[in-house]
CHARMM internal coordinates of N, CA and C (Angstrom, degrees):
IC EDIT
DIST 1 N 1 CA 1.4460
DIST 1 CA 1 C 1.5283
ANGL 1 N 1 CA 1 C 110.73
DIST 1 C 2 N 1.3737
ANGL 1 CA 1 C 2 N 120.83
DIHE 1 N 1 CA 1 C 2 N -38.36
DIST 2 N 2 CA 1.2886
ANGL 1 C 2 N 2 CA 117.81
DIHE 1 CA 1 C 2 N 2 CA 174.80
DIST 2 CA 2 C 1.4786
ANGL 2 N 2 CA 2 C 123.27
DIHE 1 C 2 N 2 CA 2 C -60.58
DIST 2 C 3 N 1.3428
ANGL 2 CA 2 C 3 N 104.02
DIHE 2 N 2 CA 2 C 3 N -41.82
DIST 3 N 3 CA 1.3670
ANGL 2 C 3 N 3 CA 114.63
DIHE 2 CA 2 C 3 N 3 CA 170.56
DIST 3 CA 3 C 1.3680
ANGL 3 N 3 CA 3 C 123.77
DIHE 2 C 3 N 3 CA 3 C -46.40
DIST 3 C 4 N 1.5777
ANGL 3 CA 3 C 4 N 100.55
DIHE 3 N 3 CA 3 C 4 N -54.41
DIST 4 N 4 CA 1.2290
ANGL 3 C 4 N 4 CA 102.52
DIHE 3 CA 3 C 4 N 4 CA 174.34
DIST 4 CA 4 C 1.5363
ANGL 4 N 4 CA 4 C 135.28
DIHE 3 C 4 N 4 CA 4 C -81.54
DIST 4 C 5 N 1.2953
ANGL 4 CA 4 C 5 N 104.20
DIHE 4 N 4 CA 4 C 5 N -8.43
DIST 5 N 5 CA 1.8254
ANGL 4 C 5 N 5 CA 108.07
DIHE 4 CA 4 C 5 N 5 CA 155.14
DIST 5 CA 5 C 1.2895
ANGL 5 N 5 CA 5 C 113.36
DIHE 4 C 5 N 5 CA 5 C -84.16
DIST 5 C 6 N 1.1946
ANGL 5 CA 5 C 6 N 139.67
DIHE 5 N 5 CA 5 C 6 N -17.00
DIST 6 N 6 CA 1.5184
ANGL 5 C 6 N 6 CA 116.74
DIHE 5 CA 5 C 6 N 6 CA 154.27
DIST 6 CA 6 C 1.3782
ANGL 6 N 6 CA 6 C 120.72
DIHE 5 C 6 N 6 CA 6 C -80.81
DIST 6 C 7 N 0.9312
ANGL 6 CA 6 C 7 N 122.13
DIHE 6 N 6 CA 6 C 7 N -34.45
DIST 7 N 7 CA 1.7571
ANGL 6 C 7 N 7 CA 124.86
DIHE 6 CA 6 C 7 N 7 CA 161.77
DIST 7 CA 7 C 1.3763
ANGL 7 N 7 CA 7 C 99.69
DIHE 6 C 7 N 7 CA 7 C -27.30
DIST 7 C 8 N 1.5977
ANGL 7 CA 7 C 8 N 107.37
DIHE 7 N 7 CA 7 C 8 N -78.49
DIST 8 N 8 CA 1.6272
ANGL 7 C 8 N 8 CA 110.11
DIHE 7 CA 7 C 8 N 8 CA -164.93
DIST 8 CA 8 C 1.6521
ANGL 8 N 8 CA 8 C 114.82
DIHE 7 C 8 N 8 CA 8 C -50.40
DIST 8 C 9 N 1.3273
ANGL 8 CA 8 C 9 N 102.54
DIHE 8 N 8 CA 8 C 9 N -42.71
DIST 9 N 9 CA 1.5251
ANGL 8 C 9 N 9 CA 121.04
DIHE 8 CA 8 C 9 N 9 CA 179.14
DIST 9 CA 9 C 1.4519
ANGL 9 N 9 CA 9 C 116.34
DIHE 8 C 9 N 9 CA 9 C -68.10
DIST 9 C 10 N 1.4178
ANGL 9 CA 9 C 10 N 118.84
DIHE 9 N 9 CA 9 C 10 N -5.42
DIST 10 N 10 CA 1.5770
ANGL 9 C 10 N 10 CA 119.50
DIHE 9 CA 9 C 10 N 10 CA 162.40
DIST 10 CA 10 C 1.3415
ANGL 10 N 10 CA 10 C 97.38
DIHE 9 C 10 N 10 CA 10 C -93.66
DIST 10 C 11 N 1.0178
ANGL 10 CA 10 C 11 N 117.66
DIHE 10 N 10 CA 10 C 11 N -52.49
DIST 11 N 11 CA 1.7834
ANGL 10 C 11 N 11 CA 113.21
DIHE 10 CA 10 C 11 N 11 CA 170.67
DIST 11 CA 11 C 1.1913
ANGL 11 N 11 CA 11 C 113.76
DIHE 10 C 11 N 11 CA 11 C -26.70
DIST 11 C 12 N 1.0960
ANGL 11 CA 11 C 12 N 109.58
DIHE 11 N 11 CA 11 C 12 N -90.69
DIST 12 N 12 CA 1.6390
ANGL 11 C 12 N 12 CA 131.51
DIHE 11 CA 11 C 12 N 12 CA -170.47
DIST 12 CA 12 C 1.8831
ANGL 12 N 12 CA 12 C 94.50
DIHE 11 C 12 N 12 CA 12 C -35.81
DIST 12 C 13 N 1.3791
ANGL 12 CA 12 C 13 N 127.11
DIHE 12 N 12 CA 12 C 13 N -56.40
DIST 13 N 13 CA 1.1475
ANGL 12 C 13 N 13 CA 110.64
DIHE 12 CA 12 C 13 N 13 CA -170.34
DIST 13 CA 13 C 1.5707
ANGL 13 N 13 CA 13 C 100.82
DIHE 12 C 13 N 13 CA 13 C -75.02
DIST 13 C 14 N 1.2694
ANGL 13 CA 13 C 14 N 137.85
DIHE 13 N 13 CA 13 C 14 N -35.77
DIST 14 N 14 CA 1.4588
ANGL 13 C 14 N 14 CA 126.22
DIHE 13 CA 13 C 14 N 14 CA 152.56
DIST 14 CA 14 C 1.4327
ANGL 14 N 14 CA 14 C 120.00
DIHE 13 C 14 N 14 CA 14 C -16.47
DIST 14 C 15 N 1.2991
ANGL 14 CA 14 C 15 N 138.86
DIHE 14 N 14 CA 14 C 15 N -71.32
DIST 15 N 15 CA 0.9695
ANGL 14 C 15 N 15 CA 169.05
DIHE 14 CA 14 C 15 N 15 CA -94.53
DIST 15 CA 15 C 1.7690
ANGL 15 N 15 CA 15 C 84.83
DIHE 14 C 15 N 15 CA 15 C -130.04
DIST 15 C 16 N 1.3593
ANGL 15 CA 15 C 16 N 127.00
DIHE 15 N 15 CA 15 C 16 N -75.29
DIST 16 N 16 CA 1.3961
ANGL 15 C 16 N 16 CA 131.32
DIHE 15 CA 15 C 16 N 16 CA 169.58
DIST 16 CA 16 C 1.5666
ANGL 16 N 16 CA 16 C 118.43
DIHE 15 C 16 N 16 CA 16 C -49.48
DIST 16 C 17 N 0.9839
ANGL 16 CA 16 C 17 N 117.89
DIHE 16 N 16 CA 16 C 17 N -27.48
DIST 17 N 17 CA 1.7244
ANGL 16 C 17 N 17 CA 116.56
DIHE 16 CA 16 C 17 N 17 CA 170.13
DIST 17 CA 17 C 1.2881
ANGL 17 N 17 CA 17 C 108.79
DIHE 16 C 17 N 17 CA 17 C -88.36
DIST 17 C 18 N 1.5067
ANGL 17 CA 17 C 18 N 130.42
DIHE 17 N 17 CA 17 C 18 N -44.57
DIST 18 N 18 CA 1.7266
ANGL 17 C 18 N 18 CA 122.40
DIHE 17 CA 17 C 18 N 18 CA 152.07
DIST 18 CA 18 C 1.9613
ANGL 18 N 18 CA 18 C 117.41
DIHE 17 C 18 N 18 CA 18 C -31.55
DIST 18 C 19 N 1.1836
ANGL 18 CA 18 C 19 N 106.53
DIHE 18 N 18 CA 18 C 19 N -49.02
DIST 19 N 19 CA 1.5569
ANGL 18 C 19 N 19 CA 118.29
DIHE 18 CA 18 C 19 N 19 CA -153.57
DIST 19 CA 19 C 1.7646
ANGL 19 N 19 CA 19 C 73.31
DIHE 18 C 19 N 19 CA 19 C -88.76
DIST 19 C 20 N 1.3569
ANGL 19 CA 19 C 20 N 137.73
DIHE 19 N 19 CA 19 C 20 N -56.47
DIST 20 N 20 CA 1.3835
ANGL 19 C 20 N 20 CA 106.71
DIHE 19 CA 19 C 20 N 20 CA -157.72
DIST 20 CA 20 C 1.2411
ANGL 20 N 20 CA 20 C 109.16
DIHE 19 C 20 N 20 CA 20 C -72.69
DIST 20 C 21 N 1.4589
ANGL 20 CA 20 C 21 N 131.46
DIHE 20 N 20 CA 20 C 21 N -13.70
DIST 21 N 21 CA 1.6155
ANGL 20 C 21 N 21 CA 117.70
DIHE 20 CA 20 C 21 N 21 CA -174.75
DIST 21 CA 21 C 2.0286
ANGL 21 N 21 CA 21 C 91.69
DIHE 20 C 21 N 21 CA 21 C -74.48
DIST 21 C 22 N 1.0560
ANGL 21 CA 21 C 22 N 127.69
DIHE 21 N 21 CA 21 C 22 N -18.13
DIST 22 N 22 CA 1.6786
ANGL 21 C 22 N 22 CA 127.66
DIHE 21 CA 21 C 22 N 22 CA -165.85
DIST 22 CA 22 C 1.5931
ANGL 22 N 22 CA 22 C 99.30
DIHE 21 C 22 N 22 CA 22 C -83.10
DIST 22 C 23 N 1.8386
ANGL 22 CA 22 C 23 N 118.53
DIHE 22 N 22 CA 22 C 23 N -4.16
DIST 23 N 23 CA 1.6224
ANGL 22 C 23 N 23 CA 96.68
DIHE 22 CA 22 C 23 N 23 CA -169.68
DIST 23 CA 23 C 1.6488
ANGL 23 N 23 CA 23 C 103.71
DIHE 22 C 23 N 23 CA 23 C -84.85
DIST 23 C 24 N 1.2243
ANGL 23 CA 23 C 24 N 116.62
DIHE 23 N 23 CA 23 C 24 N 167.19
DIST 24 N 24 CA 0.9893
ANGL 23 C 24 N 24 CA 129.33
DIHE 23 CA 23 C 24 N 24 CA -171.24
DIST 24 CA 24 C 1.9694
ANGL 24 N 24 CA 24 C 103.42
DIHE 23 C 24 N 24 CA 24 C -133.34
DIST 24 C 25 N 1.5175
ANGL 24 CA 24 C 25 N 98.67
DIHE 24 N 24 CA 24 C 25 N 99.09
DIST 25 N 25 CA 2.0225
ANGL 24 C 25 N 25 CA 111.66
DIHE 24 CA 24 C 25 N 25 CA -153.45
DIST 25 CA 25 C 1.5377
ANGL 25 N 25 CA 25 C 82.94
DIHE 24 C 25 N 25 CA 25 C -72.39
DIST 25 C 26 N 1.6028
ANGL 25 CA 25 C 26 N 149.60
DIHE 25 N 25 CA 25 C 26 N -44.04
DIST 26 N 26 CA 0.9945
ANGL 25 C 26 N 26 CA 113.32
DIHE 25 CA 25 C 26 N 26 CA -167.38
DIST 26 CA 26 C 1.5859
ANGL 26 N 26 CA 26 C 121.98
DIHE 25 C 26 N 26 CA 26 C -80.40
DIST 26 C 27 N 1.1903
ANGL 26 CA 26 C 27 N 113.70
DIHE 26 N 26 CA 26 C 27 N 0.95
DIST 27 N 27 CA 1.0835
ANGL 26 C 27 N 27 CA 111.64
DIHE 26 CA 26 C 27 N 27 CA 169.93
DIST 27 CA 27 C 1.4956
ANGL 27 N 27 CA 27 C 120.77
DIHE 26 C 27 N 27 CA 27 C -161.64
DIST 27 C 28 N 1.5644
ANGL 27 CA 27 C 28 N 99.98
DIHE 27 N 27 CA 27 C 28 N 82.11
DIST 28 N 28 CA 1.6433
ANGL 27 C 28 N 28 CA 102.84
DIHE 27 CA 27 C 28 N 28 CA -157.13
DIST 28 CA 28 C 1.5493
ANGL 28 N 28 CA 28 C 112.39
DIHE 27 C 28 N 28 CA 28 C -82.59
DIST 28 C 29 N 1.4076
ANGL 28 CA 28 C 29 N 132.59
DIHE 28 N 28 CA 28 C 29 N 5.43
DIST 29 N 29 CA 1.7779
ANGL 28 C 29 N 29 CA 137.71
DIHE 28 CA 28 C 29 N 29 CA 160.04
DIST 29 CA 29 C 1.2921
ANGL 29 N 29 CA 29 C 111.50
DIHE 28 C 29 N 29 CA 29 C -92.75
DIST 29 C 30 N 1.2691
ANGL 29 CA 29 C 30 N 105.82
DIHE 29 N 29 CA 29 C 30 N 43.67
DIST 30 N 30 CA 1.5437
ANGL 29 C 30 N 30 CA 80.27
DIHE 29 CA 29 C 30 N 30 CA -170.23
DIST 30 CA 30 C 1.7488
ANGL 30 N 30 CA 30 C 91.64
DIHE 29 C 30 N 30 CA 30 C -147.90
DIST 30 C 31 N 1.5237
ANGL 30 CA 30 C 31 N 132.50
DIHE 30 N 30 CA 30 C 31 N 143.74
DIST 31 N 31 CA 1.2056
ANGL 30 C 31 N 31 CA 141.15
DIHE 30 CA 30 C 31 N 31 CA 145.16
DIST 31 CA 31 C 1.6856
ANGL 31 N 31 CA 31 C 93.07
DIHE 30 C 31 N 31 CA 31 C 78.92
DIST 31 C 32 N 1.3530
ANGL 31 CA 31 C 32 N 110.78
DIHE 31 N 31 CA 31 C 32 N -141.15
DIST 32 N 32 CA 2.0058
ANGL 31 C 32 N 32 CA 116.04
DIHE 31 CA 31 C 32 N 32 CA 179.75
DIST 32 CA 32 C 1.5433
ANGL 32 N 32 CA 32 C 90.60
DIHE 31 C 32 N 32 CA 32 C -58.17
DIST 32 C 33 N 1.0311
ANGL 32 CA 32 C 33 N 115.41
DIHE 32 N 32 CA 32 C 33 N -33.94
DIST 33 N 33 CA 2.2892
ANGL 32 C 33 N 33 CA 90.75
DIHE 32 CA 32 C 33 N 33 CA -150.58
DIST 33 CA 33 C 1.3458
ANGL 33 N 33 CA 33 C 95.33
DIHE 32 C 33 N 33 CA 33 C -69.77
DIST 33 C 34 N 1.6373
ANGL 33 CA 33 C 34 N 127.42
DIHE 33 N 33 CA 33 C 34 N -26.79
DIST 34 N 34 CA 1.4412
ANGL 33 C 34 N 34 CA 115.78
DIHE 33 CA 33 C 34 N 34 CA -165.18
DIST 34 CA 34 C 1.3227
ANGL 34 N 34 CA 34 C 99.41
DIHE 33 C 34 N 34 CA 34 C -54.93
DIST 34 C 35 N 1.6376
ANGL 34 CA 34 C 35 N 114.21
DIHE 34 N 34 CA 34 C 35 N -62.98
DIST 35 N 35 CA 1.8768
ANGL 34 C 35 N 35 CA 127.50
DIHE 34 CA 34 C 35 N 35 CA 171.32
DIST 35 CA 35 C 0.9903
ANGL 35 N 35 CA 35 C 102.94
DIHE 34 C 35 N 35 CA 35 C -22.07
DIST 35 C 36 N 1.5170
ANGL 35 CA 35 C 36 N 126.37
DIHE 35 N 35 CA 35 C 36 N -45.56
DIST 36 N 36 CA 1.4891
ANGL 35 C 36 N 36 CA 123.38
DIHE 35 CA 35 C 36 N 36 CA -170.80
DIST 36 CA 36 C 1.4456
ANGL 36 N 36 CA 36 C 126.39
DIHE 35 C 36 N 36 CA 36 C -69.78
DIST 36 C 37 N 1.2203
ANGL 36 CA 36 C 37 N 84.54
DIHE 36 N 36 CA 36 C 37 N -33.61
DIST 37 N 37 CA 1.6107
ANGL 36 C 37 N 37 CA 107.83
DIHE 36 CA 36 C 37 N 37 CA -179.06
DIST 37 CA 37 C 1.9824
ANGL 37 N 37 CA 37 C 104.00
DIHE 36 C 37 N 37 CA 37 C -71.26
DIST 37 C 38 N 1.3638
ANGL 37 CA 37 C 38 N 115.03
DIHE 37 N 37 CA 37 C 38 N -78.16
DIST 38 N 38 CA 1.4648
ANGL 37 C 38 N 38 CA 114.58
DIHE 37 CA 37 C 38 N 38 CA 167.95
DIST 38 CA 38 C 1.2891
ANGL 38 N 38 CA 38 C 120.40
DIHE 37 C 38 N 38 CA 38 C -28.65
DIST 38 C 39 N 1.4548
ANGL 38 CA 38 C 39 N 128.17
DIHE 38 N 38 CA 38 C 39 N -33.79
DIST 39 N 39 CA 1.2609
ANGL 38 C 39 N 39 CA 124.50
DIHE 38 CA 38 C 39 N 39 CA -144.32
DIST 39 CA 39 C 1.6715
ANGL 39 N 39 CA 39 C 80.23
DIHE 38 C 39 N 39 CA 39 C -120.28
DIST 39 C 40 N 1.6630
ANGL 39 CA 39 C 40 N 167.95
DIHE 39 N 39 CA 39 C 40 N 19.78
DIST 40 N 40 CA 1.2484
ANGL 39 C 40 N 40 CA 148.84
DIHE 39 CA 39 C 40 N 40 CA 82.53
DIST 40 CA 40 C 1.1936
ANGL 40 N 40 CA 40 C 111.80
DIHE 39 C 40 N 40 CA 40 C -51.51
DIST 40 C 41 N 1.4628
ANGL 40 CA 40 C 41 N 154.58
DIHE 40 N 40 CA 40 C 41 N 21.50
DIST 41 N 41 CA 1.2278
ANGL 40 C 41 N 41 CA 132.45
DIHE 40 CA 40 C 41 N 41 CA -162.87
DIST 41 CA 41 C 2.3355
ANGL 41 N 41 CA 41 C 73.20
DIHE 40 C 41 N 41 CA 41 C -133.07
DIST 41 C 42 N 0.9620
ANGL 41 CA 41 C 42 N 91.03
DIHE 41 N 41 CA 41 C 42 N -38.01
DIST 42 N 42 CA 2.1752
ANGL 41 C 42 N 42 CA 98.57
DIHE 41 CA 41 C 42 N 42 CA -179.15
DIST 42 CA 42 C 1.7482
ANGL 42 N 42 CA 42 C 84.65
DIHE 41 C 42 N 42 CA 42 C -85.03
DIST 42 C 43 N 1.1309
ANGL 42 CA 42 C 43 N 146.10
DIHE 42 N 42 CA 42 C 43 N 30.74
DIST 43 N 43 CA 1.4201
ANGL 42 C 43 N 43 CA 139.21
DIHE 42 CA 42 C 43 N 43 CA 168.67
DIST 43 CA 43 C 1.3226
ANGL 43 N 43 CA 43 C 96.04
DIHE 42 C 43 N 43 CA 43 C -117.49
DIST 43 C 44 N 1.5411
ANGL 43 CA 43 C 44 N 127.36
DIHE 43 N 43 CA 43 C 44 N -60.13
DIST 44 N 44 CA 1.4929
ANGL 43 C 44 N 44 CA 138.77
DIHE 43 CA 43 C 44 N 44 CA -137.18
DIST 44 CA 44 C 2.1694
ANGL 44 N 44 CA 44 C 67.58
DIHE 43 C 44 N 44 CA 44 C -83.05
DIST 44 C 45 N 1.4650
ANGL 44 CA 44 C 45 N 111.99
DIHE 44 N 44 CA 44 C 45 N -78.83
DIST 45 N 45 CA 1.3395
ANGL 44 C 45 N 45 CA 80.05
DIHE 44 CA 44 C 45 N 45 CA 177.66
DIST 45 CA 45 C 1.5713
ANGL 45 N 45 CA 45 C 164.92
DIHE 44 C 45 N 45 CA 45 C 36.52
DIST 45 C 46 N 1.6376
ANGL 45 CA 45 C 46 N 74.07
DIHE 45 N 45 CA 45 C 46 N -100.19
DIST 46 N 46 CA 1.5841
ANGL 45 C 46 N 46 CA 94.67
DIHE 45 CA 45 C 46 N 46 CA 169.10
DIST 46 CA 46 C 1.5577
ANGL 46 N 46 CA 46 C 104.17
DIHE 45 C 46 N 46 CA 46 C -75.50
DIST 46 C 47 N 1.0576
ANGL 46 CA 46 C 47 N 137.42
DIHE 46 N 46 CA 46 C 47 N -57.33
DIST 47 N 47 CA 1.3342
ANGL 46 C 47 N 47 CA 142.73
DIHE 46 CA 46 C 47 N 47 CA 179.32
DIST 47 CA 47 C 2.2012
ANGL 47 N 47 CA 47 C 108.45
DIHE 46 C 47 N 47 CA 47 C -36.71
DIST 47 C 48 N 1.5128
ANGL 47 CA 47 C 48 N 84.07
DIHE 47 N 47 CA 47 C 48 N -53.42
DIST 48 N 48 CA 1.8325
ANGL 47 C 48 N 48 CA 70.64
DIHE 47 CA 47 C 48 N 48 CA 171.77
DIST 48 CA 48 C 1.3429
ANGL 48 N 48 CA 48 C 101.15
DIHE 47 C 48 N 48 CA 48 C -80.17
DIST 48 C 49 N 1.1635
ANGL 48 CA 48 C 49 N 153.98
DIHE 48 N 48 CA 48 C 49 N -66.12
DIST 49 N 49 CA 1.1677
ANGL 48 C 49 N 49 CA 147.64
DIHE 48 CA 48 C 49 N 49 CA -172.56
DIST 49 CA 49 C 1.3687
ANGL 49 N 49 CA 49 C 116.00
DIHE 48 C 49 N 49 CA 49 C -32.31
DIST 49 C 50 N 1.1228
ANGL 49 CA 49 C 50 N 130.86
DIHE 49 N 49 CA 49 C 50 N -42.39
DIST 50 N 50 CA 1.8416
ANGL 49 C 50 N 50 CA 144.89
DIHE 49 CA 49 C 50 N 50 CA 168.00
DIST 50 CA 50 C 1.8807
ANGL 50 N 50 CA 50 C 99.13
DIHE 49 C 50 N 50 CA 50 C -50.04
DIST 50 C 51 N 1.2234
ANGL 50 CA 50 C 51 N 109.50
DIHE 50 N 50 CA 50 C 51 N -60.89
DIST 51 N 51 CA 1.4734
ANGL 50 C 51 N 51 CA 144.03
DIHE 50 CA 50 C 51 N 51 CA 164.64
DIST 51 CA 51 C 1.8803
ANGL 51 N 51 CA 51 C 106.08
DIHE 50 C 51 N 51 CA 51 C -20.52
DIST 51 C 52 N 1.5115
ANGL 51 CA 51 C 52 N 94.12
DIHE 51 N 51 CA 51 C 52 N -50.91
DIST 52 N 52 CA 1.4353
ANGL 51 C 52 N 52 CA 101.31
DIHE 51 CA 51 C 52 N 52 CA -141.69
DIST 52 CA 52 C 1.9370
ANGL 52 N 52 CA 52 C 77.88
DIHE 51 C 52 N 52 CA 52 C -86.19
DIST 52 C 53 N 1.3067
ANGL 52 CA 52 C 53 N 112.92
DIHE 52 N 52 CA 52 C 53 N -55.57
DIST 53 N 53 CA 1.6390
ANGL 52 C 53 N 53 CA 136.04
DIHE 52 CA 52 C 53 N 53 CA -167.38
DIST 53 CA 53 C 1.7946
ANGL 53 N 53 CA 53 C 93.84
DIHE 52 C 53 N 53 CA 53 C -44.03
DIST 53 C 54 N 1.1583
ANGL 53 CA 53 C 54 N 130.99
DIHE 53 N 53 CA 53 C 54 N -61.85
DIST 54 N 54 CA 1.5287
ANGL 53 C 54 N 54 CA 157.46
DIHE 53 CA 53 C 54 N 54 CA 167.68
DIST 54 CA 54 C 1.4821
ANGL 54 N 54 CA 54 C 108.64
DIHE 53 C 54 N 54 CA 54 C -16.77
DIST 54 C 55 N 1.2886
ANGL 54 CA 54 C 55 N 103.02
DIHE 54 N 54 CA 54 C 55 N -59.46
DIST 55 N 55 CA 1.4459
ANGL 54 C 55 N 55 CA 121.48
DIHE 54 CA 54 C 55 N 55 CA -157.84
DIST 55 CA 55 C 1.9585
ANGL 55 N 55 CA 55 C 91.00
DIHE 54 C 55 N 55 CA 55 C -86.46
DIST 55 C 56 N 1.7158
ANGL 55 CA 55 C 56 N 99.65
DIHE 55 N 55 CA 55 C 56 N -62.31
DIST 56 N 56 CA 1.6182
ANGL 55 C 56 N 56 CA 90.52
DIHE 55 CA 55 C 56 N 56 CA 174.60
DIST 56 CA 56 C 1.7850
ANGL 56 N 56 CA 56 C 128.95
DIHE 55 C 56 N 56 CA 56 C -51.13
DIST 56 C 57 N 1.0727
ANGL 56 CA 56 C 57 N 116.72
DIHE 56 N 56 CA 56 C 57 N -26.91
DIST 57 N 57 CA 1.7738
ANGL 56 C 57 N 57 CA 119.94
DIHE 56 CA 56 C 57 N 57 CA 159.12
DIST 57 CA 57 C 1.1615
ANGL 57 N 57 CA 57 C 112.18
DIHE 56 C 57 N 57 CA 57 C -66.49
DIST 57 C 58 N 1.5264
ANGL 57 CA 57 C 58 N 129.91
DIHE 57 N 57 CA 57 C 58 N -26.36
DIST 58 N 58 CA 1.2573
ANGL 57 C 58 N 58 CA 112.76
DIHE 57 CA 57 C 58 N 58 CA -166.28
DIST 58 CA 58 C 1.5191
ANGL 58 N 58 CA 58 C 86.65
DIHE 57 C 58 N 58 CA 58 C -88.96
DIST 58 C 59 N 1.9319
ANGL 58 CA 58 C 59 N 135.78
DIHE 58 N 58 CA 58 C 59 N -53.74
DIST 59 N 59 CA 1.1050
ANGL 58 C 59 N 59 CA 90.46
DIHE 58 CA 58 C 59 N 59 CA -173.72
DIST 59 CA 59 C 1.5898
ANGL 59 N 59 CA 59 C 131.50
DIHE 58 C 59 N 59 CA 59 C -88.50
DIST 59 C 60 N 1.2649
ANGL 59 CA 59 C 60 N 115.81
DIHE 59 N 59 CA 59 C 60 N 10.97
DIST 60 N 60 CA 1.4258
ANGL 59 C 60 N 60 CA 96.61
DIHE 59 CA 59 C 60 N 60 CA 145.98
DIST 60 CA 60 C 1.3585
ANGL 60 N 60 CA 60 C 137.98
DIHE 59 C 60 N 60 CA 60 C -53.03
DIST 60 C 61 N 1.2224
ANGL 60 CA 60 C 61 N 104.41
DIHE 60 N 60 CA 60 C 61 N -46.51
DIST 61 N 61 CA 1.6888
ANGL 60 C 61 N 61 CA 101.32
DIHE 60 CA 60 C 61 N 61 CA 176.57
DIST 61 CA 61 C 1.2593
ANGL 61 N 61 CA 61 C 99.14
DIHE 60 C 61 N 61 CA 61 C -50.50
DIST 61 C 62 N 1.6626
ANGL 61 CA 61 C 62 N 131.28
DIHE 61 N 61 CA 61 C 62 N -75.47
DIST 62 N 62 CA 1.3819
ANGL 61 C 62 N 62 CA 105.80
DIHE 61 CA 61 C 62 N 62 CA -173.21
DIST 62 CA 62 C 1.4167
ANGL 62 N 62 CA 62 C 170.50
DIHE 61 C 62 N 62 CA 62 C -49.01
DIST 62 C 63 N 1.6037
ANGL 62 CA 62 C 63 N 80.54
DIHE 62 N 62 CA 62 C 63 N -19.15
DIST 63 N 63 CA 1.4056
ANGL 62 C 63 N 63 CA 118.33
DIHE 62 CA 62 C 63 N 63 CA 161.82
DIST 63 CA 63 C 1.5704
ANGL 63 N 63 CA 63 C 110.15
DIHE 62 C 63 N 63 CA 63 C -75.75
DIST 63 C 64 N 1.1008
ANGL 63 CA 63 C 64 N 128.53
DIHE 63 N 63 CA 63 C 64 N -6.39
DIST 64 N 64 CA 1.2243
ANGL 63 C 64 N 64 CA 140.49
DIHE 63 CA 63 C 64 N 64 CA 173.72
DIST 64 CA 64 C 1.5239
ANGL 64 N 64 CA 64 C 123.00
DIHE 63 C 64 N 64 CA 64 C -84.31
DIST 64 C 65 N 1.6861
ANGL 64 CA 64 C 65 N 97.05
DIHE 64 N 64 CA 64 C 65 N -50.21
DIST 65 N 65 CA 1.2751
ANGL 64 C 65 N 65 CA 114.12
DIHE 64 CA 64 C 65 N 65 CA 164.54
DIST 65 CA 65 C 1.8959
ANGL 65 N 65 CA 65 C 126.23
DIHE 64 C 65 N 65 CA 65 C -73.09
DIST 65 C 66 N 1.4016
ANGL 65 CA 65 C 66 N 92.15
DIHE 65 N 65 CA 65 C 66 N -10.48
DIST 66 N 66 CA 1.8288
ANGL 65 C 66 N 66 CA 79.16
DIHE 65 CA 65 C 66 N 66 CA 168.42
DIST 66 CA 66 C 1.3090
ANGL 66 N 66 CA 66 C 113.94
DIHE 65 C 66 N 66 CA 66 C -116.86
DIST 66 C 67 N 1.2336
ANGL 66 CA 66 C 67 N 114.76
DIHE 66 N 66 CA 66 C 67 N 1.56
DIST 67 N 67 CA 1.8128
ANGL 66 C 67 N 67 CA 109.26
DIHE 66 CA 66 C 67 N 67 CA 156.97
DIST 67 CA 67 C 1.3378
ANGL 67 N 67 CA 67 C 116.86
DIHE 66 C 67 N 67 CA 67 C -68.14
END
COOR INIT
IC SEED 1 N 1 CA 1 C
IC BUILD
């Protein structure tokens, strides 16, 4: 499981450095950059959400380990 939340979580920040070279600053709602825009904002997301999953296994395990 660990493995595979950093996998996804190199992705996802993959995925946000692709989409930020696509924004377009003078007018970032508008045409591809909006896509660009949604599609790091569904990255950061997943990235806290990966984040959030990470932290809850770890304290299970520990809570595991002092019963």
């Amino acid at each position: 499981m660990k493995v595979f939340t950093w996998i996804i979580t190199i992705l996802a920040l993959g995925l946000m450095i692709f989409n930020a070279t696509k924004l377009d600053f003078e007018a970032p709602f508008e045409g591809e950059s909006y896509t660009a825009v949604l599609t790091i904002i569904a990255s950061l997301c997943a990235v806290i959400l990966l984040q959030i999953l990470r932290i809850s296994k770890k304290i299970e395990t520990l809570s595991k380990k002092h019963k």
